[in-house]
C-alpha positions as CSV (number, residue, x, y, z in Angstrom):
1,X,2.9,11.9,-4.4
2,X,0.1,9.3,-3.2
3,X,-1.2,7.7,-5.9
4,X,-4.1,5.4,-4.6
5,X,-5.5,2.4,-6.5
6,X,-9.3,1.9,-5.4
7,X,-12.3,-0.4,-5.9
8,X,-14.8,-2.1,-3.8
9,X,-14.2,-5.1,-1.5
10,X,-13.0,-8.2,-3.8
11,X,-13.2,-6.2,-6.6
12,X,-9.7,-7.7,-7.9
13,X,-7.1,-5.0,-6.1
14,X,-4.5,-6.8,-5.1
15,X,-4.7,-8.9,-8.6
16,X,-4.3,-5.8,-10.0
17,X,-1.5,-4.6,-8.3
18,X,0.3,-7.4,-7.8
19,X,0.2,-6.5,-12.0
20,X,1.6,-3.1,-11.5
21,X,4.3,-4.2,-9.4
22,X,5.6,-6.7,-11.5
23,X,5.5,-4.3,-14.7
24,X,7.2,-1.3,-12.4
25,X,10.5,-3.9,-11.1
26,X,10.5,-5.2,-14.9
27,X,11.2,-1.1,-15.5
28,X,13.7,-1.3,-12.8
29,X,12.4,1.0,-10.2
30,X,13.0,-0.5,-6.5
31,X,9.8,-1.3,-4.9
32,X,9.5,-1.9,-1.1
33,X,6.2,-2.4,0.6
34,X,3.5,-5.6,0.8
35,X,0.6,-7.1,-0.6
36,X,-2.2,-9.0,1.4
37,X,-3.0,-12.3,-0.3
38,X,-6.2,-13.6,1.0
39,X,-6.2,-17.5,2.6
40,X,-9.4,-19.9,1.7
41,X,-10.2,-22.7,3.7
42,X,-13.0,-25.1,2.0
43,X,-13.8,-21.8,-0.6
44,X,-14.3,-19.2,2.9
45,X,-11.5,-16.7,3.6
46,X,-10.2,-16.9,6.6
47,X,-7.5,-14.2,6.7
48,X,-4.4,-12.6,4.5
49,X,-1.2,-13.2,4.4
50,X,1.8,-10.5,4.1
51,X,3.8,-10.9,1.3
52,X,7.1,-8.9,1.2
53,X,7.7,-7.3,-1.6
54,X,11.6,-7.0,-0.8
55,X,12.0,-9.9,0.8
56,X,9.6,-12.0,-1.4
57,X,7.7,-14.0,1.8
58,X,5.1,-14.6,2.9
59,X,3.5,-14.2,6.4
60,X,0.4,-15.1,8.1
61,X,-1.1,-11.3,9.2
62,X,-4.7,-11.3,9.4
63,X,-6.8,-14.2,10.5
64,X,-10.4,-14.6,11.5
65,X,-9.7,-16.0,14.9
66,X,-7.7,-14.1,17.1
67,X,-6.6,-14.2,20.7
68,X,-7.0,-11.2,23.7
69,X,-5.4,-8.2,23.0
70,X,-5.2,-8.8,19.2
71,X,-6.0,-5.8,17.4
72,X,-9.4,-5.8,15.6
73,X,-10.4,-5.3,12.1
74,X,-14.0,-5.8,11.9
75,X,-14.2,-9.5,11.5
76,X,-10.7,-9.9,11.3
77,X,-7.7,-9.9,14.0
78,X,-4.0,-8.6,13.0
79,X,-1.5,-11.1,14.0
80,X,1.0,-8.6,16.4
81,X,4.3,-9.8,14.9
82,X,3.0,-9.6,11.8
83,X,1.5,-5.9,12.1
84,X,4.8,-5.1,13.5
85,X,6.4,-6.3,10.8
86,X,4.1,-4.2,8.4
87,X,4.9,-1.2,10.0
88,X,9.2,-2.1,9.9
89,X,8.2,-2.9,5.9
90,X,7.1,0.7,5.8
91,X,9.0,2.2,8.0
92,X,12.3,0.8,6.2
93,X,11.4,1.6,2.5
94,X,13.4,5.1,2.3
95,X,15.7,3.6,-0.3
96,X,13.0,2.6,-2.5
97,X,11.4,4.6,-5.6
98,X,7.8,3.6,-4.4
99,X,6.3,2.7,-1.2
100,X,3.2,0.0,-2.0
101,X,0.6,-1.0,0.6
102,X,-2.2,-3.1,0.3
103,X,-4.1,-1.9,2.1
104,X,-5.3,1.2,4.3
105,X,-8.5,0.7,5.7
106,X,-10.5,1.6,8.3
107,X,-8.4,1.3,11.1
108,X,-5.9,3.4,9.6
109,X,-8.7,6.6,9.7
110,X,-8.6,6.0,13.2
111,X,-5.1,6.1,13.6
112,X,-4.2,3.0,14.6
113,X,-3.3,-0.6,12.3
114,X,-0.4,0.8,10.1
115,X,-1.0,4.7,10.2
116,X,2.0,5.0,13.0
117,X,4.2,4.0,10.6
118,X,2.5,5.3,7.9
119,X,2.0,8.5,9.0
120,X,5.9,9.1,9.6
121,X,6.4,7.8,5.7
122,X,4.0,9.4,3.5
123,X,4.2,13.0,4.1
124,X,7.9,13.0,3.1
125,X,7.9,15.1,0.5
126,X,10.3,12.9,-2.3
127,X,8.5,9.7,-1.0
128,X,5.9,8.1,-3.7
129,X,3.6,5.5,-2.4
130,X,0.8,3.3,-4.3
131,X,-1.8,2.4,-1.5
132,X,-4.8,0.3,-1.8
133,X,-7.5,2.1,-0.2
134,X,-11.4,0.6,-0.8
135,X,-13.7,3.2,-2.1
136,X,-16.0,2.9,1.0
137,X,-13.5,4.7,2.8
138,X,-11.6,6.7,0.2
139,X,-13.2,10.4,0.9
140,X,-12.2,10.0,4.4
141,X,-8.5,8.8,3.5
142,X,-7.7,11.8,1.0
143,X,-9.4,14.5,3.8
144,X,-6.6,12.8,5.8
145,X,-3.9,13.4,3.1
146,X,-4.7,16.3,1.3
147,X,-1.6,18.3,1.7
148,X,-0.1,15.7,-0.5
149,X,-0.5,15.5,-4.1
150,X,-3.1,12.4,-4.5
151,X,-3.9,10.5,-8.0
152,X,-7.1,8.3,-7.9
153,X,-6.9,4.8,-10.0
154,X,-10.2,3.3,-10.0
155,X,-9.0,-0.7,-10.2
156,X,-12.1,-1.3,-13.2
157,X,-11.5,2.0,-15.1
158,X,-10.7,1.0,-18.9
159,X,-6.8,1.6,-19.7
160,X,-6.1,2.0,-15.8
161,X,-3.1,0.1,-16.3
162,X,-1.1,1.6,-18.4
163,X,-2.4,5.1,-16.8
164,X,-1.1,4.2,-13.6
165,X,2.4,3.1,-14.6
166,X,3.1,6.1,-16.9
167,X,2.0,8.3,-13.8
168,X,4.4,6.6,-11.3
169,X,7.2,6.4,-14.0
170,X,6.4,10.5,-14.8
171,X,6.5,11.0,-11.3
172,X,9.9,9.2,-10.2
173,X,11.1,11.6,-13.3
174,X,10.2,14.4,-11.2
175,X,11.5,13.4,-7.9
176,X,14.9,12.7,-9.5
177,X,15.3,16.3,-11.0
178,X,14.2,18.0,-7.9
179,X,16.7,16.0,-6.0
180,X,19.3,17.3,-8.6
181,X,18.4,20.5,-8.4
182,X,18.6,19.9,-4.9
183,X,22.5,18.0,-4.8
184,X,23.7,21.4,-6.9
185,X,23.1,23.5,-4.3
């Protein structure tokens, strides 16, 4: 299951689910993925920051100013180590209940940023991942998904929050019994 929470650029996303995450640990699921926590300098953003949701750091990952070879993001370059790191985050998170990832964008329709690593997660069929995706892009992300299940959270709808945790928490439900069903045989 995908479930995708979505809005327009700084339309409060990662506010949001930084929200969700904290209220889906408090219910004891085990969350593994990252956030991207935007960095001001004198009131202009100058990049994002990974924070680890396992981990619970914080790295630089995206910054305005980038050197040769970086990887580009329209205005923005990934940091390498940091990108790499990303991709380990997701690439690691078998063991956890939900995979969050904040967030698949542009780059990742064109097959590079974090869809390698993405790509090898999200299709699994027992894996459930949250991913921010802005709406800009969102058509062209679920086209890319569709033979996964896919829930849509728009991050202003009224009540989203509660909607979106009962939806994970009715989803991990059914990932646990088909695994049982699954240990019986």
């Amino acid at each position: 299951m995908i479930f995708i929470l979505t809005g327009s650029i700084y339309s409060g996303k990662t506010t949001f689910l930084k929200k969700v995450v904290n209220e889906l640990k408090r219910q004891n699921l085990k969350i593994d993925g990252f956030l991207s926590d935007a960095v001001l300098k004198n009131q202009e953003r100058i990049g994002y920051d990974l924070f680890d949701l396992s981990e619970e750091r914080s790295i630089p990952f995206i910054r305005k100013k980038g050197e040769k070879g970086w990887e580009k993001i329209g205005s923005f370059f990934f940091i390498p180590q940091s990108l790499a790191h990303a991709k380990n985050i997701i690439l690691r998170s078998n063991e956890a209940d939900i995979l969050v990832v904040d967030e698949v964008g542009p780059q990742e329709l064109t097959g590079k940023g974090l869809w390698p690593a993405l790509k090898q997660v999200i299709f699994s069929p027992q894996k459930a991942c949250l991913l921010v995706v802005r709406r800009n892009i969102l058509k062209d992300f679920v086209e890319i998904v569709k033979e996964k299940e896919v829930k849509i959270f728009g991050v202003k709808k009224k009540g989203i929050f509660s909607q979106i945790i009962e939806e994970i928490k009715r989803n991990m439900k059914s990932i646990q019994k088909s695994s049982k069903v699954y240990e019986n045989k």
